[in-house]
N, C-alpha and C positions, 0 to 999 in steps of 0.2 A: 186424387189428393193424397189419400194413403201412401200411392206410390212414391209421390214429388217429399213427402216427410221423409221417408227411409231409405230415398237417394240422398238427400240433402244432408240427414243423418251418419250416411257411409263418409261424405264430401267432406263434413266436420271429422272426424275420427281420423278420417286419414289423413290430414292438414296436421293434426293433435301430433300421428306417430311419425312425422317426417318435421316435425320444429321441434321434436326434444332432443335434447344434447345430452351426451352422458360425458362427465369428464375424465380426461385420460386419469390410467395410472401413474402414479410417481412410487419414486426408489430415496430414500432416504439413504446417505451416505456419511458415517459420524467417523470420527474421528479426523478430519481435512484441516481441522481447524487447531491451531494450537490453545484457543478458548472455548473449543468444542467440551463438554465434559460428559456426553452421551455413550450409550456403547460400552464395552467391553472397556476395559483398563490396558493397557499397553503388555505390564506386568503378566497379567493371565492370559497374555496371547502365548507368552514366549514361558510358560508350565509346561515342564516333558520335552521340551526339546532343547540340542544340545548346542551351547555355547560356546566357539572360539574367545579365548584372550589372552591378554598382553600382561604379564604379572609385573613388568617392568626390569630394571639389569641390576645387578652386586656389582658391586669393584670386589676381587680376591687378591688379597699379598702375591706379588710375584718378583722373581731377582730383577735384576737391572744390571747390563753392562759396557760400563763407559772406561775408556782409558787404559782397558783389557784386565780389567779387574769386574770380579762379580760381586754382587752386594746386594743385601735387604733394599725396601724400598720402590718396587715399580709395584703396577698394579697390571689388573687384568680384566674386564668384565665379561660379565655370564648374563645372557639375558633369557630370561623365563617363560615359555610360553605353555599355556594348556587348554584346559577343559570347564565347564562350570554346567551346573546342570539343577537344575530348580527339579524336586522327589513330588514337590507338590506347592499348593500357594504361597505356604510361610516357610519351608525350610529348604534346603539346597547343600549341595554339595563341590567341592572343585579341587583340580588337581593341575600342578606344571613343572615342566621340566626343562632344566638349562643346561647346555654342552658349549661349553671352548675352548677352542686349540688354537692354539699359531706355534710359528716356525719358520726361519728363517735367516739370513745371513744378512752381511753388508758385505763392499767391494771398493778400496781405496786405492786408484790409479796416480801416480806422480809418475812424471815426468821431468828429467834432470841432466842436461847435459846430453840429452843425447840418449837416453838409458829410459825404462818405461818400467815401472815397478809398480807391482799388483800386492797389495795388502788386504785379504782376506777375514772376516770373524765372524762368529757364529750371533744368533739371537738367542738370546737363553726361550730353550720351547716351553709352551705350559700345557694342561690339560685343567682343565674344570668341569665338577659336575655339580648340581644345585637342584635341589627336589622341595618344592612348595607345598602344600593340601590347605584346607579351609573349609568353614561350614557357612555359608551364609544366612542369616535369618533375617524373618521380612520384619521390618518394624510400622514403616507406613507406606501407603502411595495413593497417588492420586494419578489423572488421568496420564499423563505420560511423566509422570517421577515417581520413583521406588529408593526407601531409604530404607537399608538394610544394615543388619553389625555383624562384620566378617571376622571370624576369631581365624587365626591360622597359626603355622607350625613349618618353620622350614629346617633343612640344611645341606650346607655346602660345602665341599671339598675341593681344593686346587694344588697341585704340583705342577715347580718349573725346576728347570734343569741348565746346566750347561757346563761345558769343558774348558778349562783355559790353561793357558802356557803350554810349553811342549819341552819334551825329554824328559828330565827330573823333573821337570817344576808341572809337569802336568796333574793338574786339581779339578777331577770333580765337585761342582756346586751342584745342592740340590736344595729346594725350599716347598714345605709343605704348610697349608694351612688347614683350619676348618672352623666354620663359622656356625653356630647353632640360636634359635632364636623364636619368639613366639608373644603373639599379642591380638590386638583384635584393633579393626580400622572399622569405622562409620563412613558410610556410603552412598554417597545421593546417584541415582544412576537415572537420567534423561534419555529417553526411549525417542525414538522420531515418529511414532503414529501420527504426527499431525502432519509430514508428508507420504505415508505410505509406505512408514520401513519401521513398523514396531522394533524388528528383529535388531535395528539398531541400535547399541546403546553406547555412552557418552560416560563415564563415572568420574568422580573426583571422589575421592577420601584422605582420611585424616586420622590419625591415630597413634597409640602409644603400645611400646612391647619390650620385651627382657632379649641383651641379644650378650651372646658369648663366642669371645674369639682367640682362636691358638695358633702361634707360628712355630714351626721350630724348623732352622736352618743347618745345615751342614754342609760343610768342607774337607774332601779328603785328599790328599797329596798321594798318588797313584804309587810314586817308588818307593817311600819311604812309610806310608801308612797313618802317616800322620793328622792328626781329626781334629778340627774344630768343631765346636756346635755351639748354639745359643738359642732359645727358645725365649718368648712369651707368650700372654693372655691374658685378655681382661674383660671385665663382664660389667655391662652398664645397663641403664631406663634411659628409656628419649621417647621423643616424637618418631614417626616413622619419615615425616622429612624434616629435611634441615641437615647437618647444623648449621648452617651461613641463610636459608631460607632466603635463596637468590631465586628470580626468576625458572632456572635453568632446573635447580635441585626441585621447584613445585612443580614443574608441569612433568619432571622424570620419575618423582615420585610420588605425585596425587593424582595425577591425571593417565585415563589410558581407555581402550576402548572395548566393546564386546558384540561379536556378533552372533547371534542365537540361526540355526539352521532350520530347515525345514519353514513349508508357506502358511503365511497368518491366515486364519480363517475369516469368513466375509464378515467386514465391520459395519 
């Protein structure tokens, strides 16, 4: 009987260790959700590592040549790209730089009786250069929005050039500008952790800055030496978009994008 107990004994036990279940592990995975608000913040994914963006374009004074006269009046833009780089959670750093060149002619063919005549002129060329910086600080965020106040500091410089008439009447045109200016924009910047791209971000801003602008043009007639010049500049407060605040001027000048490099760490 002893024995029939401490078989029956072992019978139960091991019935015991073959019906228990242990359940599996699971993996929690936050940030998927854009009402997720678990995990790390978007913003602290992309601390220390370094940011491509888009500063957005200037127009700079440039000649204009119609009717083979040269003149004040055309423009030119500079568009600005750089760096941005977050030192640590609240404060940040950034930097961009803008180059533009053209150059070029036109070619007007008539034809007349018989005869085929080639009318040749020049593009007046330009050269631009436009250097931005900025400090960004964190004000708020939440899980994928970061609202920061960007103070910044730019300036730019543009020359355009061109030659017109010929024999005597040949006039170098030359037109210089520079543009100087400084203010601070608010910043809401949406991150995409809630599909798996912290690193991407989305900004609009908004803001108000002191900007200063100087042309001064001149004209010299080659054989005789003869100089025109005319210069201005003027210095105003605004918004940083506008002034008609059409569709075109907000999204070119509030909206733009950033992509931070290097891989987020597991959320």
């Amino acid at each position: 009987m002893g024995a029939a107990i401490a078989l029956g004994a072992t019978t139960v036990g091991a019935q015991d260790l073959s019906t228990t279940t242990v359940a599996p592990s699971t993996t929690t995975t936050t940030g998927a959700s854009v009402t997720d608000t678990s995990g790390p913040t978007d913003h602290s994914v992309v601390v220390g590592h370094l940011g491509l963006r888009y500063f957005g374009s200037a127009d700079m004074p440039a000649l204009s040549f119609t009717g083979g006269m040269a003149s004040q009046g055309g423009t030119q833009a500079i568009h600005t790209v750089g760096a941005r780089y977050w030192l640590n959670h609240s404060l940040g750093i950034e930097a961009g730089l803008g180059i533009g060149f053209t150059s070029g002619s036109n070619t007007r063919t008539v034809q007349s009786g018989g005869n085929t005549m080639q009318q040749s002129s020049d593009n007046p060329n330009f050269f631009g250069l436009g250097l931005q910086v900025g400090l960004p600080i964190m004000v708020a965020e939440a899980k994928h929005l970061a609202i920061h106040l960007d103070p910044y500091l730019y300036f730019r410089y543009g020359t355009s050039g061109i030659t017109t008439g010929s024999g005597t009447s040949t006039t170098d045109n030359t037109l210089s500008a520079v543009q100087f200016g400084l203010g601070a924009n608010a910043v809401a910047e949406m991150q995409f952790g809630f599909i798996g791209l912290p690193q991407l971000g989305l900004q609009a801003q908004f803001g108000f800055g002191l900007a200063y602008n100087s042309n001064s043009f001149k004209s010299v007639v080659l054989s005789t030496n003869d100089t025109t010049t005319a210069s201005s500049s003027g210095f105003g407060i605004g918004t940083t978009v506008g002034p008609h605040y059409g569709l075109d001027q907000i999204i070119s000048g509030s909206v733009s994008a950033v992509w931070y490099f290097g891989g987020s760490p597991g959320r």
